[in-house]
C-alpha positions in Angstrom: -61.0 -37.6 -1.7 -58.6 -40.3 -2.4 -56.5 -41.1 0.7 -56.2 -40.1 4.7 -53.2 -39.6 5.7 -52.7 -39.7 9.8 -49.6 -38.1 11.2 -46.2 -36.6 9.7 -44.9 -40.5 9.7 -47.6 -42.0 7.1 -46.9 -39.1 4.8 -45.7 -41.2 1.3 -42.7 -39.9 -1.0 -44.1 -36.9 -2.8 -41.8 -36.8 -5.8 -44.0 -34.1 -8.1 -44.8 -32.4 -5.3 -48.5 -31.1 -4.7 -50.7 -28.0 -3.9 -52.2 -27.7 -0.5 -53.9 -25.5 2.8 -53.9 -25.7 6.3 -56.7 -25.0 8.7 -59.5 -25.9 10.8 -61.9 -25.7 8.0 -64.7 -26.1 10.7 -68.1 -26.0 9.0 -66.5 -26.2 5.7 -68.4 -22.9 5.2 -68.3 -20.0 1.8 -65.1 -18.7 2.9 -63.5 -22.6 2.6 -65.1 -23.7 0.1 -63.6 -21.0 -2.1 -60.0 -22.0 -0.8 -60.9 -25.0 -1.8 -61.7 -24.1 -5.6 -58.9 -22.1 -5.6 -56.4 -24.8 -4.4 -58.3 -27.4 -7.5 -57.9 -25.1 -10.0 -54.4 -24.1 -9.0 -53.7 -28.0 -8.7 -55.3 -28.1 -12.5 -52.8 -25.5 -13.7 -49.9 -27.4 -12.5 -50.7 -31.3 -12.9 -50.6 -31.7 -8.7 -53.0 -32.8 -6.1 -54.9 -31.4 -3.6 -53.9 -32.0 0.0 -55.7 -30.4 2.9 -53.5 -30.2 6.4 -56.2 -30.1 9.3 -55.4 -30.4 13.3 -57.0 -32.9 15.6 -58.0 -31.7 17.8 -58.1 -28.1 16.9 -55.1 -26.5 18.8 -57.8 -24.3 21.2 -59.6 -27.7 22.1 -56.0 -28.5 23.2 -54.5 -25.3 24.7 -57.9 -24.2 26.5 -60.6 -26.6 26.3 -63.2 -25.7 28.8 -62.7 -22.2 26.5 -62.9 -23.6 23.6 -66.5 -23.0 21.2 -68.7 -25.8 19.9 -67.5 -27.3 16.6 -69.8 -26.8 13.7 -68.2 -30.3 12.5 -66.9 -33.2 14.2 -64.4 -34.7 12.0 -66.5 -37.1 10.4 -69.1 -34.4 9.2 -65.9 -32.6 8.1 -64.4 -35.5 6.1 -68.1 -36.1 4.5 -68.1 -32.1 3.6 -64.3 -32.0 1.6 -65.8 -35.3 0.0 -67.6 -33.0 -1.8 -64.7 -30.6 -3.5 -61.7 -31.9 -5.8 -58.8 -32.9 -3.0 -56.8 -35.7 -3.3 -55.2 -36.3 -0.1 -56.7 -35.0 3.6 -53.5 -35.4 5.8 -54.6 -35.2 9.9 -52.3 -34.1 12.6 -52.6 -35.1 15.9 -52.4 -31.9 17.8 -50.9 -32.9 21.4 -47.9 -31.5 23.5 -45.3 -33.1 21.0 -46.7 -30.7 18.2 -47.8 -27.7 20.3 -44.0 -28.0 21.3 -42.2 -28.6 18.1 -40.5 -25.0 16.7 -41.6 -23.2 13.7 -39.1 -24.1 11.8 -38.9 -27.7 12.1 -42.3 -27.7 11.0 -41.8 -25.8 7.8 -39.1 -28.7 7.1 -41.1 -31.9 8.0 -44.2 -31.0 7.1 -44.1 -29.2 3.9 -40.5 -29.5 2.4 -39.6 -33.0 3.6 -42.8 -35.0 4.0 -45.0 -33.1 1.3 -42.5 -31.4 -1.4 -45.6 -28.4 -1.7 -45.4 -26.1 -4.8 -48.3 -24.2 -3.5 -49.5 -22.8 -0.1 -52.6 -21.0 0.9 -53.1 -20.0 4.2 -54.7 -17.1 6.2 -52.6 -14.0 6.5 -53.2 -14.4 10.3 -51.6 -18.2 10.3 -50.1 -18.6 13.4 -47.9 -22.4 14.0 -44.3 -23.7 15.8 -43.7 -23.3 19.7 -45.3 -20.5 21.8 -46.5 -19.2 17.9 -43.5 -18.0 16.4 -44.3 -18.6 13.3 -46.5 -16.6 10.6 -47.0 -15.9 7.6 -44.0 -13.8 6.8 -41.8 -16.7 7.6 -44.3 -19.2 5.4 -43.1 -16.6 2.8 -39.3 -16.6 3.4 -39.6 -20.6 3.5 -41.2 -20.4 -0.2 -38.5 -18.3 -1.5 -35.4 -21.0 0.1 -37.1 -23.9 -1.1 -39.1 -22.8 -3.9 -42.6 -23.3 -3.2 -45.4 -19.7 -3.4 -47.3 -19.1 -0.7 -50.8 -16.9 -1.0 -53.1 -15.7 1.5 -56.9 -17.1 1.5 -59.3 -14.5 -0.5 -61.6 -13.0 2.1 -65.2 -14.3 1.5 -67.9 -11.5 2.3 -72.0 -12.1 2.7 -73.4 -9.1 3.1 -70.0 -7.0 2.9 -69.2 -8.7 6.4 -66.5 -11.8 6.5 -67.5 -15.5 6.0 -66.3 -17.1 9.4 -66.9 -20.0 11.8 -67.7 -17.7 14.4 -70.4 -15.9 12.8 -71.7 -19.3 11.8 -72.2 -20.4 15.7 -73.3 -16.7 16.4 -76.1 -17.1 13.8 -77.1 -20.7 15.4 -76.9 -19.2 19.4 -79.4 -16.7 17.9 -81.6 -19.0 16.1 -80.9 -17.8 12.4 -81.2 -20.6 10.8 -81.2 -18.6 7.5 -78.2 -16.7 8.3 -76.2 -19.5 8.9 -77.2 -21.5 5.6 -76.3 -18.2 3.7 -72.6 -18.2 5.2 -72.2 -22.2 5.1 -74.1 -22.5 1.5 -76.2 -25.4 3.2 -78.3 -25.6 5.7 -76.6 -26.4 9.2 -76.8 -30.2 9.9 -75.1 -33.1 12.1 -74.5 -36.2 11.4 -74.4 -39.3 13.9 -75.7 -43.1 14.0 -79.4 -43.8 15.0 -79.2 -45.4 18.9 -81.8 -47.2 21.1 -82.9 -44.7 23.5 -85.2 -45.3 26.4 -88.2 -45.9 24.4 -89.9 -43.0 26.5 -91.2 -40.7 23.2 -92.6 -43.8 22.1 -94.5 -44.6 25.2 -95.9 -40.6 24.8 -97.4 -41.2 21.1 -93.8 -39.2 19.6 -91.3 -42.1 18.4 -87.5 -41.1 18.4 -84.5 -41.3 16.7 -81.9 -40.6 18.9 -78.6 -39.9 18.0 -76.1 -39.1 20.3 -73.9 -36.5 19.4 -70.2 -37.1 21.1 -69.2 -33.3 21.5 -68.1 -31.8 24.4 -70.2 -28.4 23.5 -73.4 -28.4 20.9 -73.1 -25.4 18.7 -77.0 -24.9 19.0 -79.7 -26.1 21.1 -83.8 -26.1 21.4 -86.6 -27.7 19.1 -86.4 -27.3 15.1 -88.2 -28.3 11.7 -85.7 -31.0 10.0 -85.1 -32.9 7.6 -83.4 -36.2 7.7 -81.3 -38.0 4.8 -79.5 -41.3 5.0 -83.1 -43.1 5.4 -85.3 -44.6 2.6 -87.7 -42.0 1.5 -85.1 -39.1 2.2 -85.7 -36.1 3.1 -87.9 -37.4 6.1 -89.5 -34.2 7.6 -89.6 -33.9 10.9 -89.4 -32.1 14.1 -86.4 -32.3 16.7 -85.1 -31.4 20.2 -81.1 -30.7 20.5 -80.7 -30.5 24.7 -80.6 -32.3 27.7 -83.8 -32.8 28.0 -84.1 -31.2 31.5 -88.3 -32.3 32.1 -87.1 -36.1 32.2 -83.6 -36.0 33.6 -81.4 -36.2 30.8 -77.5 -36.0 31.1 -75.7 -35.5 28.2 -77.1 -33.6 25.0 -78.6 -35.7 23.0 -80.4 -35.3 19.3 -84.3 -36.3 19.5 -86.0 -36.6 16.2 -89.6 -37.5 15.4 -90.2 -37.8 11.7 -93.6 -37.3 10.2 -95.3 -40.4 8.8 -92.6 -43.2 9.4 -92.4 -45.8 10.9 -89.7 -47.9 9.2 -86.5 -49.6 11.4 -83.5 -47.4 11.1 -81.5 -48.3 14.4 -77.8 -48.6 13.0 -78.0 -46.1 10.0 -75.8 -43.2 10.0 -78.3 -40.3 9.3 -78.1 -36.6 8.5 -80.5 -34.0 9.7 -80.6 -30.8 8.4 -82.0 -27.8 10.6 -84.7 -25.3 8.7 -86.1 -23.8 11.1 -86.2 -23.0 15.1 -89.9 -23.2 17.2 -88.3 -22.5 20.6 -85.8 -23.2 23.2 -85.5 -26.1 24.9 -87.6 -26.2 28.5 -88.3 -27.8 31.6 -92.1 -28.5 31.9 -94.1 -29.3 35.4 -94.9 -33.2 34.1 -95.3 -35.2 31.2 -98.6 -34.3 30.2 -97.8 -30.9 29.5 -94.6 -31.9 27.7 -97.1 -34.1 25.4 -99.6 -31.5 25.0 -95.9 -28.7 23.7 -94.8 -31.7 21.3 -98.0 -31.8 19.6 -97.9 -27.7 19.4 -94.3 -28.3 17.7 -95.5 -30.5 15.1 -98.3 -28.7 14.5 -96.0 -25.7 13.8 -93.4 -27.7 12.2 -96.4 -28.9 9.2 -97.2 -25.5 8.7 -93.5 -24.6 8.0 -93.7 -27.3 5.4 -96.9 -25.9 3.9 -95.9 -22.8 3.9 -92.2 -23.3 2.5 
């Protein structure tokens, strides 16, 4: 990915034109990732770039956001994920009352005539945008045909004759499957964040931590898991992790816990990956700490064996 481009004022003069997409290409799962091939090969054909449109935050997290579900991605796991595919340009709106209020119409006209000059438009049939949602997909087309742009619907993506989508994604991780959820995002789930001083307590109990706080409102998935951590020296680092609040010792906020099997190298500061294989249990308040201790040595226990065994 070339450039960010942050709000319909930084957009530069688009004289050629370009291909694009808009959505909230949360998780960056299957069904994206072919809209993504399609929008790079359809950018190939015609000699233009890639541009992805995405909303920040994503208009429920505006409209309804005690409602709102966990992201799979905040938007720095989502930029890292469309690092990986052929797009040129990732242009960010700020989705606040100024947008949410702005008419369907005006947005065709800014956005994709005037600030973009697009040739080339995917977007789900069900693409609703403009004030109170007037706008779909049928006007998207009428727009194409006045000022000469085509717009296409996104191929449905199937696994298992059932629809690719972000939703199943979280339903798979609320359930434990971790499995399930790789096969619809291609991957296995991960998050990303910087490693943090904690309060040294895991290290006081024999477990060392890296602690990474995760800055979301709502975790997609919580509970103790085999990982595996990248962004270190040695990567992957298998470990063992708790996603929660950690209820036995009076946590607050959730936090991600990970103790990594034979390490014991400095990596406070490093932004870090862990990738979830595998879920032991749910996360629990125990009677004291020495029952804690004696669980935590149970989980990494089981968490070996899973790396035996796979």
């Amino acid at each position: 990915m070339q450039k960010i481009i942050r709000g319909f004022y930084n957009l530069p003069p688009s004289p050629t034109g370009c291909v694009a997409t808009i959505g909230n290409f949360d998780g960056v799962h299957l069904g994206h990732q072919a809209v993504l091939s399609q929008l790079a090969m359809k950018g190939d054909m015609l000699g233009l770039p890639a541009v992805v449109i995405i909303f920040e935050p994503q208009p429920n997290e505006f409209f309804a956001p005690d409602k709102a579900p966990a992201r799979l991605s905040r938007f720095r796991e989502k930029v890292e994920a469309l690092r990986s595919y052929s797009i040129h340009q990732l242009c960010v709106l700020r989705f606040n009352k100024k947008l949410a209020q702005m008419q369907a119409e005006e947005f065709i006209q800014r956005l994709l005539v005037d600030g973009l000059n697009i040739r080339y438009l995917v977007v789900g049939d069900d693409f609703r945008f403009g004030q109170d949602r007037q706008g779909d997909f049928a006007m998207l087309k009428q727009a194409g045909n006045k000022f000469g742009f085509q717009v296409v619907n996104m191929h449905t993506f199937s696994v298992d004759q059932v629809r690719v989508s972000s939703t199943r994604i979280r339903e798979a991780l609320e359930l434990g499957d971790l499995i399930q959820a790789e096969k619809l995002l291609g991957r296995p789930f991960r998050m990303s964040g910087r490693v943090a001083h904690g309060d040294k307590r895991g290290r006081t109990m024999g477990f060392p931590t890296a602690n990474i706080y995760l800055h979301r409102c709502k975790v997609p998935l919580t509970g103790v898991y085999v990982i595996q951590m990248f962004g270190i020296d040695g990567e992957p680092v298998n470990g063992v992790a708790n996603v929660g609040v950690r209820p036995t010792v009076g946590g607050g906020r959730a936090l991600l816990e990970v103790h990594l099997f034979d390490f014991d190298k400095d990596i406070y500061g490093q932004h870090v990956q862990v990738h979830f294989l595998h879920k032991l249990r749910d996360e629990q308040k125990f009677s004291g700490l020495d029952k804690l201790i004696v669980q935590i040595k149970q989980d990494c226990e089981q968490a070996v064996a899973y790396f035996v065994e796979h």
